[in-house]
C-alpha positions, 0 to 999 in steps of 0.5 A, a space after each residue: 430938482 433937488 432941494 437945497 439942505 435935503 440930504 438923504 437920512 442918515 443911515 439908520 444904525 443903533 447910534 442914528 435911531 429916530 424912533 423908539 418902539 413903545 413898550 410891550 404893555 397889554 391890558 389883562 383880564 384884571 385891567 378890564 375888569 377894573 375898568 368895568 367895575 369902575 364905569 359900572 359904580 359911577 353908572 349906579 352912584 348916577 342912577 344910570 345904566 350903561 353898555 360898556 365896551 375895553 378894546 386893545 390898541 389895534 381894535 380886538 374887543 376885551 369885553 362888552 358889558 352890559 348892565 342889567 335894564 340898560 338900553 339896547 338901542 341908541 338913536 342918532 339924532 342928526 341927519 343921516 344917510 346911513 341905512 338907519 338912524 337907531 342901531 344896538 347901543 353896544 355897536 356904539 359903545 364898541 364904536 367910542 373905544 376903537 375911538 379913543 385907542 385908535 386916534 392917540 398914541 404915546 405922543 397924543 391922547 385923543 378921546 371921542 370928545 376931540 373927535 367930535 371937535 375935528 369932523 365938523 363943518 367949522 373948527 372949532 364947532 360953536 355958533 360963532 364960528 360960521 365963517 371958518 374952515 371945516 374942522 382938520 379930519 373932517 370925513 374921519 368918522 368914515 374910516 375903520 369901516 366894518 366893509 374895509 379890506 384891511 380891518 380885520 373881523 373876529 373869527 370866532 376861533 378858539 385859536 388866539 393866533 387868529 382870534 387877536 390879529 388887528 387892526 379890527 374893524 369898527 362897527 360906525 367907524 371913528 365915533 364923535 359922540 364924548 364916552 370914549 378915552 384912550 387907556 394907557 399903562 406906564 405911559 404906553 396906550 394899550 386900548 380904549 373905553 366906550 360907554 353908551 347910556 343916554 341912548 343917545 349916539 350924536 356929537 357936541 356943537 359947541 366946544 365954548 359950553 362944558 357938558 356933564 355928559 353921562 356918557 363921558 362922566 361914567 367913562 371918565 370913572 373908568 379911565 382912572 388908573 389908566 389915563 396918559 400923561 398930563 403933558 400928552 392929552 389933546 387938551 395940551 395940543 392946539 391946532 391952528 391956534 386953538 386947543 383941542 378938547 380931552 374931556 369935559 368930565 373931571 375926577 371931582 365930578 366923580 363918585 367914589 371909585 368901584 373897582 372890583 369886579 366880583 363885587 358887582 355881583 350877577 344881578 348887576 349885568 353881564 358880558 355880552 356877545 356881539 356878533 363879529 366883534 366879540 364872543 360874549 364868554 369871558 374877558 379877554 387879554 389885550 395883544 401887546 402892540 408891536 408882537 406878531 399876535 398883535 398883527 403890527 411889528 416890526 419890519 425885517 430886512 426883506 420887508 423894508 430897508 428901514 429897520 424902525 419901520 412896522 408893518 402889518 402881519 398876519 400873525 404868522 410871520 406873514 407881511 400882509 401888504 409887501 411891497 409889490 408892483 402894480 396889477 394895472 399894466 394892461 390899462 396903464 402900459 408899464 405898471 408901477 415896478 416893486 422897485 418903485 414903489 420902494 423907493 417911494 416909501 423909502 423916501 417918504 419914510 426919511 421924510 417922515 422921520 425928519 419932519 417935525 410932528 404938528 399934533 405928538 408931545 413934546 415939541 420938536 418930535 418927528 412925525 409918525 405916520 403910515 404910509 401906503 401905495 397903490 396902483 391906479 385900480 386901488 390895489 394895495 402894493 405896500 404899506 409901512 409905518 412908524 412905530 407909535 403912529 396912532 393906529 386910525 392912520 393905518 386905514 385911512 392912509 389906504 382910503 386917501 391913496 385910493 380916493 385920488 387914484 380914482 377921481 384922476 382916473 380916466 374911467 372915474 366918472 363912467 364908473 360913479 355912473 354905473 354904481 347902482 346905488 342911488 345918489 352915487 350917478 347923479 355926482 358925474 353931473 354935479 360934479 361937471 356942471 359945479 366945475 363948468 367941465 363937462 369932460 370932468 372925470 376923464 383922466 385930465 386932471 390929477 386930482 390930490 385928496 386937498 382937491 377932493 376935499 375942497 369939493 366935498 364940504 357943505 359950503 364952497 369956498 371951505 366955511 364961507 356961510 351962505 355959499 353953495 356945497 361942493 358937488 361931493 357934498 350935501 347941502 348944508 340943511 342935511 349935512 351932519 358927521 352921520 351925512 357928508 355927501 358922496 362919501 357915505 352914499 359910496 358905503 350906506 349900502 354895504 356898511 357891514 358887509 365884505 364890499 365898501 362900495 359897489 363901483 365896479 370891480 377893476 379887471 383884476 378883481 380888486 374892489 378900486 374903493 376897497 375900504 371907502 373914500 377920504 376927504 381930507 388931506 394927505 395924498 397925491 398920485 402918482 404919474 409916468 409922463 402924463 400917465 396915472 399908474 398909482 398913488 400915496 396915501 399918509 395919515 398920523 400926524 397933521 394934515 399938513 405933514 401927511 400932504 408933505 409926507 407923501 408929495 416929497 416922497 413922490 418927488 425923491 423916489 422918482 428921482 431915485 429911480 427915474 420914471 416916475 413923478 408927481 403930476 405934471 403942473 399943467 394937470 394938478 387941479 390947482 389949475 382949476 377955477 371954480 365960478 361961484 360969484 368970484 374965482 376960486 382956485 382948487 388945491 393941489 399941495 400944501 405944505 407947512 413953513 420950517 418943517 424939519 427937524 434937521 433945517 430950517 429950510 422954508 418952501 420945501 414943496 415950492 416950484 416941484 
């Protein structure tokens, strides 16, 4: 079926441009030192001492920066289920500016503040909020993870080539406690700033109160001279009818600025090394996005038919996820083909580029995403991007695509049960008895990532009060954004090492959760007849726009090249009834009204 006003994209000629690559700006040692010097005055005009911590746009870290008797340890204090709750306060600080720099873009600036206000259980987190939907990138936080296959590590290389190539790891991936910002130059974002001085490595529980938070304060000073557009902070950006929060720091709050960094002196702190992030020597130079030294550019002809397309490069020319077909054909029978899996990224990049953006300035842009396939063992057959898509899209666009090729996976229960790791066995059973299903994670039912997320929050139906937690998720008393159920026992066990999880490897050898699982919205699998042989993830710009993104993609490239297709109805698990005191009907697609930029048509995922 092809919907009525769904005409292909035009061609993508000079004239037709869609997309405009952001400008070649980079941070340079000057900027850093600024930066410091300025987050350092405000700590000492407050009588505080801060680590302080600059990484580029995709993620290499510029400086750590420790002041002399600042703390060294920070403490979560909420729930968790990580493998501790006190950790090095510089893997914070690094933690608040991979935040601010990966979540934003030249359409939007997010700080951690707006992450702390999107991950929690209700949206918008306060006390008189009980009742509503869990927040819209709710199981963000775990995503940037240091185990993931696609973020890259410091080397240690004196070699820049190797040295600067990202997207870079994050040591607790996305943080939700306010100190970080996303840093910009003429309008372009080229990084991020994280403070860490109150010891303290939480989040904010009610958005109805402004904080004079320390950490946000001292990193509020550092952002000036740096700062987005007015017009583009979250605090411009509303969400289901309620605007995000940017800061609770203002410059009147502010000493007076600080900005040498030779004035500081020796006794005032030092550079730190932090192993695996950061060499400790000196300031580094930011990589200026979309450069091969960067490791994001853009896409040749051999790459992608869509020359506004980026992809990730291994700084030598190198694509490093190109676009392929599926490992998976002895278990599957015919394999996703390289001619499949473009035409799925194809059609849903022209879907991308005509849809218009829920969370990018101004009003009526197109969306920018990334955009990644897989095979029915998570392999990763490729990946595409917009040009300005906020960065954290990159990864979790891969976690979405390999959370629901596993859950619809004819072997995904066998396999949960044959993870060691306590607590990851005991969700088969969970899971079958809350769905009154015992033959739950045997391959009947393609489940998408809405799906997944309805049976990964603390109450079910998503915010009622006083109702059970889905079977993915821990019961309200311990859940927390450091304790979110099956998502962070999946990784509390290998969170630094080279392995997200310990499920068992696919015959391949490819680890089928490489970079961990995601709980909120953007992806759907992939079928041949009844049979799963892959999926799409989609991340960057609305929850809503990802799940469109990726279903209509699905659903075009499948009638491009025959063969494939989304899951047949009679399989999508929004036929799935759930009893707890009144039917509840899981989710399969959501798509939002009027979506594009090139006609008002309505329903655009209606009867496929």
């Amino acid at each position: 079926m092809v919907l009525s006003g769904f005409a292909p994209l035009a061609a993508t000629t000079a004239s037709a441009a869609v997309y405009r690559a952001p400008a070649l700006e980079a941070l340079t040692v000057a900027d850093v030192q600024r930066i410091i010097a300025q987050a350092a005055g405000e700590a000492k005009a407050r009588g505080a001492k801060a680590t302080i911590a600059v990484v580029d746009r995709v993620g290499n870290v510029l400086a750590v920066y420790r002041m002399t008797g600042a703390g060294t340890t920070m403490r979560i204090n909420a729930p968790t289920q990580l493998p501790a709750n006190v950790f090095p306060s510089e893997l914070g600080a690094i933690a608040k500016a991979i935040t601010g720099a990966y979540l934003s873009s030249g359409g939007n600036a997010f700080s951690t503040r707006t992450a702390s206000m999107i991950v929690q259980q209700h949206f918008p987190p306060a006390p008189s909020t009980p009742g509503l939907e869990s927040g819209p990138l709710f199981g963000v936080q775990f995503s940037q993870l240091p185990c993931s296959d696609l973020n890259t590590r410091f080397p240690g290389s004196a070699v820049p080539v190797d040295a600067m190539i990202g997207p870079k790891r994050s040591p607790l991936g996305l943080a939700a406690d306010p100190g970080g910002f996303p840093l910009y130059k003429n309008g372009v974002v080229v990084g991020g700033v994280g403070v860490l001085a109150d010891g303290v490595y939480g989040f904010d529980p009610n958005v109805l109160d402004f904080d004079n938070d320390l950490d946000e304060l001292i990193a509020f000073a550092a952002l000036q001279g740096f700062s987005p557009l007015p017009t583009i902070r979250a605090d411009r950006i509303p969400v289901d009818g309620t605007t995000l929060r940017f800061s609770d720091a203002t410059a009147s709050k502010l000493h007076p600025l600080q900005s040498s960094f030779a004035a500081l002196g020796s006794a005032a702190g030092a550079l730190i090394p932090v192993a695996g992030y950061y060499a400790g020597s000196a300031i580094l130079p930011g990589a200026a996005y979309g450069t091969e030294r960067s490791g994001v550019r853009f896409a040749t002809a051999a790459d992608f038919s869509n020359p506004e397309a980026f992809v990730l490069s291994d700084g030598k020319g190198a694509n490093r996820f190109p676009i392929r077909g599926g490992a998976d054909a002895a278990e599957v029978g015919t394999a996703l083909t390289p001619a499949e899996v473009r035409a799925v990224l194809e059609e849903a990049f022209k879907i991308m580029s005509r849809a218009r953006a829920q969370i990018r300035r101004p009003l009526d842009s197109p969306a920018q995403v990334t955009i990644s396939v897989v095979d029915s063992w998570g392999t990763a057959l490729g990946v595409v991007r917009s040009p300005d898509a906020p960065m954290f899209g990159t990864d979790v666009s891969l976690q979405k695509a390999r959370t629901v090729a596993f859950f619809s996976n004819r072997r995904a229960g066998e396999l949960l049960l044959a993870d060691p790791d306590p607590g990851v066995a005991p969700t088969v059973a969970a899971f079958r008895t809350f769905l009154s299903d015992n033959t739950a994670l045997t391959g009947k039912t393609a489940f998408s990532n809405r799906a997944i997320g309805n049976l990964a929050r603390p109450y079910f139906p998503d915010g009622e009060v006083g109702r059970p937690n889905g079977p993915l998720s821990v019961p309200i008393t311990k859940f927390s954004p450091f304790a979110t159920g099956l998502q962070t026992t999946l990784i509390a066990r290998t969170l630094g090492s080279n392995r997200c999880t310990n499920v068992p490897l696919a015959p391949s050898g490819q680890q089928r959760l490489a970079n961990g699982i995601q709980i909120f919205s953007g992806s759907v699998p992939i079928y041949r007849g009844n049979v799963l042989v892959g999926a799409i993830g989609v991340s960057g710009d609305g929850i809503d726009q990802d799940n469109m993104i990726g279903f209509l993609g699905v659903n075009n490239g499948g009638l491009k090249v025959g063969g494939i297709s989304n899951a047949p109805k009679t399989m999508r698990s929004d036929r799935i009834v759930v009893n707890v005191g009144v039917g509840v009907r899981l989710r399969y697609i959501s798509c939002p009204f009027a979506p594009f930029l090139d006609t008002s048509i309505q329903n655009v995922c209606e009867g496929l």
